[in-house]
C-alpha positions as CSV (number, residue, x, y, z in Angstrom):
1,X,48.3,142.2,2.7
2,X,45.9,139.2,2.4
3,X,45.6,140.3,-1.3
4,X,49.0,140.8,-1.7
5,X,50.0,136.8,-0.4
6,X,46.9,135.2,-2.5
7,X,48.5,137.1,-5.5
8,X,52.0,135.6,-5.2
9,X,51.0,132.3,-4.2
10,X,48.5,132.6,-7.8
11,X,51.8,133.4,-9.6
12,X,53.8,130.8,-8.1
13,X,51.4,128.2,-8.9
14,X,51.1,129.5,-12.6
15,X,54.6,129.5,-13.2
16,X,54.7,125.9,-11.6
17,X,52.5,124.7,-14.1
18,X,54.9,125.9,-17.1
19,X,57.1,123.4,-18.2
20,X,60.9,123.9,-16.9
21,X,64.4,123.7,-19.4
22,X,67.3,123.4,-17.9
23,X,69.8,123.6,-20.6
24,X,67.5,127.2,-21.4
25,X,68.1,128.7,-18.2
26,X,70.0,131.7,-17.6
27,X,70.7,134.4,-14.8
28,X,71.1,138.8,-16.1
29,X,71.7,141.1,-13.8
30,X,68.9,144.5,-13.9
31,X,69.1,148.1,-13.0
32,X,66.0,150.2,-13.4
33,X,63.4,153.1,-12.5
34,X,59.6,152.0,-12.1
35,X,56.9,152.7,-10.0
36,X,56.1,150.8,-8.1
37,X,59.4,148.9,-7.8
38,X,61.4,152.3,-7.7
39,X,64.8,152.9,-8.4
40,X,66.0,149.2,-8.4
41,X,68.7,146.2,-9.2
42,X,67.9,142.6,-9.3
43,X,68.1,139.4,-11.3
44,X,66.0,137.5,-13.8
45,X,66.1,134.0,-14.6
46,X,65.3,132.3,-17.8
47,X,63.3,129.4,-16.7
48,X,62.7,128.6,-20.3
49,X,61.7,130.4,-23.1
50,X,58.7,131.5,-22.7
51,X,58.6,132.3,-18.6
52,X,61.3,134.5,-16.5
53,X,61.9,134.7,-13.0
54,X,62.5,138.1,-10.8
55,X,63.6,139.2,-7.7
56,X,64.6,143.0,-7.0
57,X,65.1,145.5,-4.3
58,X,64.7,148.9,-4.6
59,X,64.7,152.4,-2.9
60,X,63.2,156.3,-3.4
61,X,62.5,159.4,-1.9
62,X,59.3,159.6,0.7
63,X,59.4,163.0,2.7
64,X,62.8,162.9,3.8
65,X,63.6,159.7,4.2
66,X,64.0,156.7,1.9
67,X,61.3,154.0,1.3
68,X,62.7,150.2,0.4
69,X,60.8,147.8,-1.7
70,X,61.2,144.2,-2.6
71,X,59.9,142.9,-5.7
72,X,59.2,139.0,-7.8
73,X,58.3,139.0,-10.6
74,X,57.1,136.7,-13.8
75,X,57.4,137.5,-17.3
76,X,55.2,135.4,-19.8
77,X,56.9,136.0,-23.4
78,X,54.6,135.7,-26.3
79,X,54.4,136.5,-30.4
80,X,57.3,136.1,-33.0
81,X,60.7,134.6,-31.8
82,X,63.3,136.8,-33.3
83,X,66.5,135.3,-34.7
84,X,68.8,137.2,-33.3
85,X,67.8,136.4,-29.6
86,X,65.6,133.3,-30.0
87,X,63.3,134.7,-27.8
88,X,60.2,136.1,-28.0
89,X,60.6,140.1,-28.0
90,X,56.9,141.1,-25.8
91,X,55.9,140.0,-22.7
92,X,53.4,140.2,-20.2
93,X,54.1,140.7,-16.9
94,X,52.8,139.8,-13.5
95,X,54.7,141.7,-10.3
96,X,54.3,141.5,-6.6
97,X,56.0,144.0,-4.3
98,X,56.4,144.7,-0.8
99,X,57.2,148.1,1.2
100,X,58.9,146.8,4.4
101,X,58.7,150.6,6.0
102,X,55.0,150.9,5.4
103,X,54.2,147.2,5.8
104,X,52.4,147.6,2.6
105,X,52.0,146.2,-0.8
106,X,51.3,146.5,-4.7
107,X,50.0,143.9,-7.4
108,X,51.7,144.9,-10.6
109,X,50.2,144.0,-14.3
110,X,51.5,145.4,-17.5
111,X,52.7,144.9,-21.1
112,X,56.3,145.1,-22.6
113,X,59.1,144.8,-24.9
114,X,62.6,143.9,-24.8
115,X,65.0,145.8,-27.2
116,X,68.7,144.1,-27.4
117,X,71.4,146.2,-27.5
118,X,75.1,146.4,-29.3
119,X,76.1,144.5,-26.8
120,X,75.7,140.7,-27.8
121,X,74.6,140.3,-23.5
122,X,72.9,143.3,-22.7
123,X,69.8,145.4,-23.5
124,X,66.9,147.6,-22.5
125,X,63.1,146.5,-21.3
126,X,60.2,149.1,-20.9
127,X,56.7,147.7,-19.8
128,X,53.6,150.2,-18.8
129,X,50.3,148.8,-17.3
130,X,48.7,149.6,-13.7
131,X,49.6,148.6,-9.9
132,X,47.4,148.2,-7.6
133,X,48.7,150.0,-3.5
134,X,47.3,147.5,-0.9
135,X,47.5,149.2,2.1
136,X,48.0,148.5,5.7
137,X,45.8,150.3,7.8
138,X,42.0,149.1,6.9
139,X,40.8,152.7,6.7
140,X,42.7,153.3,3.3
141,X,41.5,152.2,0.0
142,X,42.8,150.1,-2.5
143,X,44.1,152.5,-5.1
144,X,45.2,151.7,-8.5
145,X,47.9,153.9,-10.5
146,X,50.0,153.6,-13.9
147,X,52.7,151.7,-13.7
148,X,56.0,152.5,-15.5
149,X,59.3,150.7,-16.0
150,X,62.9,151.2,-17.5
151,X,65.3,148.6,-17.3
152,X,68.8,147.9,-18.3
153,X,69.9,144.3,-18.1
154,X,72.9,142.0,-18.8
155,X,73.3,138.3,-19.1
156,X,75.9,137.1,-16.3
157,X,76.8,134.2,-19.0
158,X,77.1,134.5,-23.0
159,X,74.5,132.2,-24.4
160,X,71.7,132.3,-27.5
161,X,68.9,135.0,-26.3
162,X,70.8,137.5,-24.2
């Protein structure tokens, strides 16, 4: 879990270097399926427009039971600004999330896109890249595995970018 904290505290002192706009920020609400964050809802914040905020919670399946997570994230947003959204369309992403029944962890890196939908406020994000399970008990290793998300999201305010 030492891992897990260093990772976080490199991702909050990243994003603290990036330059903050206030009159940019903006709030959406998120629904998705991922692993590792599972099925989850949560909120992302335009901190300007390049860099978005994320917190989640999420649940799933283990063996007859259900297994919670909790989830920040940061989104660096890079290549061509499109017109419509005046935003940049791919993203990379860095992810940290915590199992509070297992006392365990994962460091998430991946790649992705944000599609807008008919909706002037809403749309769809899909990112793929790898997580890496830090577990707690010292006899297990550090595994890494593909990581895959689908998200729906929607602006809580209309606004350029949504």
């Amino acid at each position: 879990m030492k891992k897990l904290g260093f990772q976080v505290l490199l991702w909050l002192s990243t994003l603290g270097a990036s330059a903050q706009d206030p009159a940019f920020a903006r709030t959406k609400f998120v629904i998705g399926l991922s692993a590792p964050e599972l099925l989850h809802v949560g909120v992302g914040i335009d901190a300007t427009k390049y860099n978005q905020l994320g917190l989640g919670a999420g649940v799933g399946p283990s063996w007859g039971t259900l297994w919670p997570s909790l989830s920040a994230e940061h989104r660096l947003y890079f290549g061509k600004t499109q017109e419509l959204t005046n935003r940049k369309q791919w993203f990379f992403r860095q992810g940290a999330t915590y199992f509070p029944a297992g006392d365990e962890g994962a460091g998430t890196l991946s790649i992705g896109i944000d599609f807008k939908s008919k909706r002037s406020n809403s749309g769809w994000t899909i990112d793929a890249g790898m997580f890496w399970f830090y577990p707690q008990d010292q006899d297990r290793y550090y595994n890494s595995f593909p990581a895959l998300r689908f998200q729906h999201y929607s602006y809580f305010r209309k606004g350029a970018g949504g």
